[in-house]
C-alpha positions, 0 to 999 in steps of 0.5 A, spaced: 303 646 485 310 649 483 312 656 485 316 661 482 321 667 484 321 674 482 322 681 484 314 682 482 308 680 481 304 683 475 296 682 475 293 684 468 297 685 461 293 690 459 295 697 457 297 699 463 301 693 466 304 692 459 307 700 460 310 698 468 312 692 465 317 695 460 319 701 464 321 697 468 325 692 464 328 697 461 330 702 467 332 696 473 335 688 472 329 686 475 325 680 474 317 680 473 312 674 473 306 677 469 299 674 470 292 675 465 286 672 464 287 673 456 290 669 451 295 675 449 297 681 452 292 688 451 287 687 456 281 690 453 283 691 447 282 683 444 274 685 446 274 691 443 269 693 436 272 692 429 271 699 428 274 702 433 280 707 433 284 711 439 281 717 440 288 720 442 294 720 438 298 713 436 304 717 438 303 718 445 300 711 447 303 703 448 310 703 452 314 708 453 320 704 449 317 702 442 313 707 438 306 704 436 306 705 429 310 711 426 311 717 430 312 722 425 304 720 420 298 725 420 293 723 416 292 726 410 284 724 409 278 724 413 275 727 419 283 726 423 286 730 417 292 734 419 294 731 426 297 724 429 294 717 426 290 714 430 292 706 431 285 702 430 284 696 434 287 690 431 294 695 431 294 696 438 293 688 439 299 687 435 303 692 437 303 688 444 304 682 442 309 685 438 312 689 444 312 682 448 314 678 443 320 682 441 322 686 447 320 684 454 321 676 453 326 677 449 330 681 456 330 673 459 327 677 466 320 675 464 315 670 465 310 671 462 303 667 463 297 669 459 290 665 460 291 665 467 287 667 473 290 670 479 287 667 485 290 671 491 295 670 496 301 670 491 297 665 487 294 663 480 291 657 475 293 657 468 288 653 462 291 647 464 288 646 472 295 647 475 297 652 479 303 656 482 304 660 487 310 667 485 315 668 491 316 675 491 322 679 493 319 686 492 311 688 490 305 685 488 302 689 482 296 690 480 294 693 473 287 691 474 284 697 478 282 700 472 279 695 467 275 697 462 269 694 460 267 694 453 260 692 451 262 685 449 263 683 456 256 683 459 249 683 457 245 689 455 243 693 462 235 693 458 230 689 456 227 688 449 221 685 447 222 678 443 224 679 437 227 685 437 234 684 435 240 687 439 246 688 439 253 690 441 258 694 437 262 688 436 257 685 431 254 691 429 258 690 421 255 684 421 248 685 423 248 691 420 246 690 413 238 690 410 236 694 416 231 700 416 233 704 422 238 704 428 238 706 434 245 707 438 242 706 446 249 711 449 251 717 449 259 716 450 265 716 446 263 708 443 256 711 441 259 716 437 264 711 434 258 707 432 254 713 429 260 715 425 262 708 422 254 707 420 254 714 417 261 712 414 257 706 411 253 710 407 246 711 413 243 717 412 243 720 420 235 720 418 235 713 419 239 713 425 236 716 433 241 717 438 239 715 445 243 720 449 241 720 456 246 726 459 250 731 453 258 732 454 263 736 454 268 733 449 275 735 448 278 738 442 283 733 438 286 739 435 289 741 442 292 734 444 297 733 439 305 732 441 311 733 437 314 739 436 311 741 429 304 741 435 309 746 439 306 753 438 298 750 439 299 747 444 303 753 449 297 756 445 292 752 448 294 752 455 296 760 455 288 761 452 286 755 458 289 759 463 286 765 461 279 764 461 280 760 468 283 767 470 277 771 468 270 766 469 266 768 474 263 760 475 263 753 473 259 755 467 261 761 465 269 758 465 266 752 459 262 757 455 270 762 455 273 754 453 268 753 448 269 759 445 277 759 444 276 752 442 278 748 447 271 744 448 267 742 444 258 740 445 254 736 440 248 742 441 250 749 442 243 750 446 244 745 451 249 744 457 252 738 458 252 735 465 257 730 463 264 730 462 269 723 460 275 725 457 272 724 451 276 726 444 274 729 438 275 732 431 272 739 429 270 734 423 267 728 427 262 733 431 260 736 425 257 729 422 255 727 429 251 734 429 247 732 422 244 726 427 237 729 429 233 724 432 236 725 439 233 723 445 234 726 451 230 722 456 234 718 461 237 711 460 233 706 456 229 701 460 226 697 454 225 696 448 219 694 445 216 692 438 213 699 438 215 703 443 221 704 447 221 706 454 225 710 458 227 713 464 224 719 463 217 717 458 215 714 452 217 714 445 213 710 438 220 707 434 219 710 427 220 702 424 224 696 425 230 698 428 237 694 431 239 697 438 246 698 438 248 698 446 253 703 448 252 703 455 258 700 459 261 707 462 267 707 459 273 709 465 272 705 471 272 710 477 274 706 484 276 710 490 283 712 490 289 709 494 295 709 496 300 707 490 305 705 493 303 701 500 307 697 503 308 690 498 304 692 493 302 697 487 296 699 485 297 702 478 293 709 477 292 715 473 298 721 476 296 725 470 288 726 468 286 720 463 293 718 461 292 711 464 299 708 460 304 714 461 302 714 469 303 707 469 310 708 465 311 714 470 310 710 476 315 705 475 320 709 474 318 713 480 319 706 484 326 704 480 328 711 482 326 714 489 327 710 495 323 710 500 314 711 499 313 717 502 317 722 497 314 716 491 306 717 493 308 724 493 310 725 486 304 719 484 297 722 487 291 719 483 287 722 480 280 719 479 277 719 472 272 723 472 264 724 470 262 731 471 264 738 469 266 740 475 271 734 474 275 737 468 276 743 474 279 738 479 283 734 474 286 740 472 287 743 479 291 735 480 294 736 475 297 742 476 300 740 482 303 734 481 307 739 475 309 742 481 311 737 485 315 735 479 318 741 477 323 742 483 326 735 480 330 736 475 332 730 473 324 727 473 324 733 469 329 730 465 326 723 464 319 726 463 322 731 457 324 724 454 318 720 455 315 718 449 308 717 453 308 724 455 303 729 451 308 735 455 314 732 452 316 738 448 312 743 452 319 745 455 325 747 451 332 744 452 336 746 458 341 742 457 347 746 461 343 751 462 341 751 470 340 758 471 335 759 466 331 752 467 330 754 474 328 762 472 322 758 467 321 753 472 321 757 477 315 762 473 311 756 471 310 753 478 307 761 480 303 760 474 300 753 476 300 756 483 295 762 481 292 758 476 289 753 482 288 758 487 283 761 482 280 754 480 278 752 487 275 759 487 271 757 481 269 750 485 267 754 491 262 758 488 259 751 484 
């Protein structure tokens, strides 16, 4: 057993560990032993489909100090058209090992040991047997409290009838050719990815069927563009958002007002959805979901036979030989929160609503600039991801508080202005050596958000 010094200890390479681990580096001398159980960094990116895409602009994602792609792309073709590139997969998997390999190794402070399980205690076994115990001067982190899961990393939640093929997302471009028909078992974001993709490939939606057991509410593309030519949407976005938090009457009303100014969207105009994840669409993208009809809305499935699939909530004939295509896992992970900052250890968490990497980027500089846990948990709460509807209310009501507590440091202010990771970053013009106006606009902001969440706690009061 050997045994190694460092300032701390990193667990997991995914996307959120590799974000603390470059600010870090780049903001303090420290040094970092970082532990993951894949064989190059990006968690669950190296499981992920081969179609698959972020569902949010290139532009904000990866670490805060190398771009992911090039900042100033919009796509020109497609259902993305007019907005930030969307990285796939296989360049997000690069991109890390490049950033690791030309960045964060570079620096001489990181040890870095991919295909290696962390075993507690400070230890862990890398691929050939051996293993080391980390000394840690300051904290343990733990990047994992958030791992995603894909399809590819477990077996279907359903049983099928021998014969009957199914298959993940992974191996959906493979197993696709020569079928009749399909049918996408998850209401989600990949299985929409999936629907696309066939749709894409030439399937007519006629021979698609859309197992959905819950409808969701979806979040408009068009208003989550950062950069400066996306400036004037996005304030906006955010006036029209306040507006109709302003004048709901109750939690269902208050998305009707936001689907009508743009700011969600739902696959059917004529049914309320019951589910909310954080899920990102075009108005392009919903379009070609809308042409699917075959939609069954009868709970999770519970088996697949040859002629017939059964569901939670009934039975349906299947209208011929049909790949299942299993999009089930729940994407976002949802454990209870804990203290970010509590005592020897930090557990990486979301401290702005489903923006996994920029809190982690946030969170290390928090912990590279403040001195003590008390003022660091008060500027890092967690925010759970979340599920239903009325969790856009409490994501929002968060939010807004965290930008509050934020605002009365100026110089935060300053580095979030300067975030690469931050969707806001333009929001706010430059108050460089002007003082009296930063703090009459953020003054204003902050009794804005003030009103803003008193009215969203009486929106969540009335159910």
């Amino acid at each position: 057993m050997t045994s190694i010094e460092a300032d701390y200890l990193v667990i997991g390479a995914g996307a959120m560990g590799m974000a603390f681990v470059d600010t870090m580096l780049t903001e303090t001398g420290s040094t970092i032993v970082l532990v993951d159980d894949n064989h190059q960094p990006g968690g669950h990116w190296n499981w992920v489909y081969p179609f698959v895409r972020l569902h949010q602009p290139s532009a904000y994602y990866g670490v805060n100090s190398r771009a992911l792609g090039n900042e100033d792309w919009i796509d020109e073709a497609g259902p993305n058209a007019g907005f930030f590139e969307l990285a796939t997969g296989h360049e997000v998997c690069a991109y890390y090992d490049q950033v690791m390999r030309h960045q964060l190794l570079p620096t001489g402070r990181l040890s870095y040991f991919p295909s290696s399980h962390y075993l507690g205690d400070n230890r862990f076994r890398t691929l050939d047997g051996a293993e080391h115990t980390v000394a840690v001067r300051r904290r343990v982190v733990d990047a994992t409290y958030l791992l995603t899961v894909v399809q590819s990393m477990r077996s279907a939640p359903f049983s099928v009838d021998d014969g009957v093929d199914v298959v993940t997302p992974n191996d959906l471009p493979r197993r696709a050719a020569g079928r009749e028909h399909y049918t996408i078992v998850g209401g989600g974001k990949t299985g929409m990815d999936c629907c696309l993709w066939l749709m894409r490939s030439g399937v007519g939606p006629e021979r698609l069927r859309w197992i959905m057991p819950r409808d969701s509410w979806l979040l408009n593309r068009a208003n989550i563009q950062p950069g400066e030519r996306f400036v004037k949407t996005l304030r906006e976005s955010i006036a029209s958002r306040m507006a109709a938090i302003a004048e709901a009457t109750s939690i269902d009303d208050l998305f009707l007002r936001l689907e009508a100014d743009g700011t969600v969207f739902r696959l059917d105009p004529d049914r309320t959805p019951t589910m909310y994840h954080c899920a990102i669409v075009s108005a392009g993208e919903l379009e070609q979901l809308r042409l699917i009809q075959d939609v069954v809305r009868q709970g999770h499935l519970e088996r697949a036979e040859h002629d017939r699939i059964v569901l939670r909530g009934g039975e349906l004939e299947v209208p011929a030989p049909s790949l299942y295509v299993d999009c089930t896992t729940q994407g976002l992970p949802r454990p209870p929160s804990v203290p970010v900052f509590d005592g020897d250890r930090i557990t990486l968490q979301s401290v702005r609503g489903c923006q996994q990497v920029f809190s982690s980027a946030f969170i290390a500089h928090v912990e590279a600039g403040y001195a003590d846990d008390a003022t660091r948990n008060d500027l890092c709460a967690p925010i759970p991801h979340p599920d239903a509807p009325v969790d856009w209310l409490r994501i929002l009501l968060s939010d807004n508080e965290a930008q509050v507590r934020w605002l009365k440091d100026p110089e935060l202010m300053d580095w979030l202005k300067a975030c690469r990771l931050n969707v806001l970053r333009d929001l706010f013009p430059d108050f460089t050596d002007k003082p009296r106006v930063r703090d009459r606009a953020f003054g204003a902001l902050t009794s804005a958000l003030t009103k803003t969440n008193a009215q969203l706690e009486a929106l969540m009061e009335r159910g």
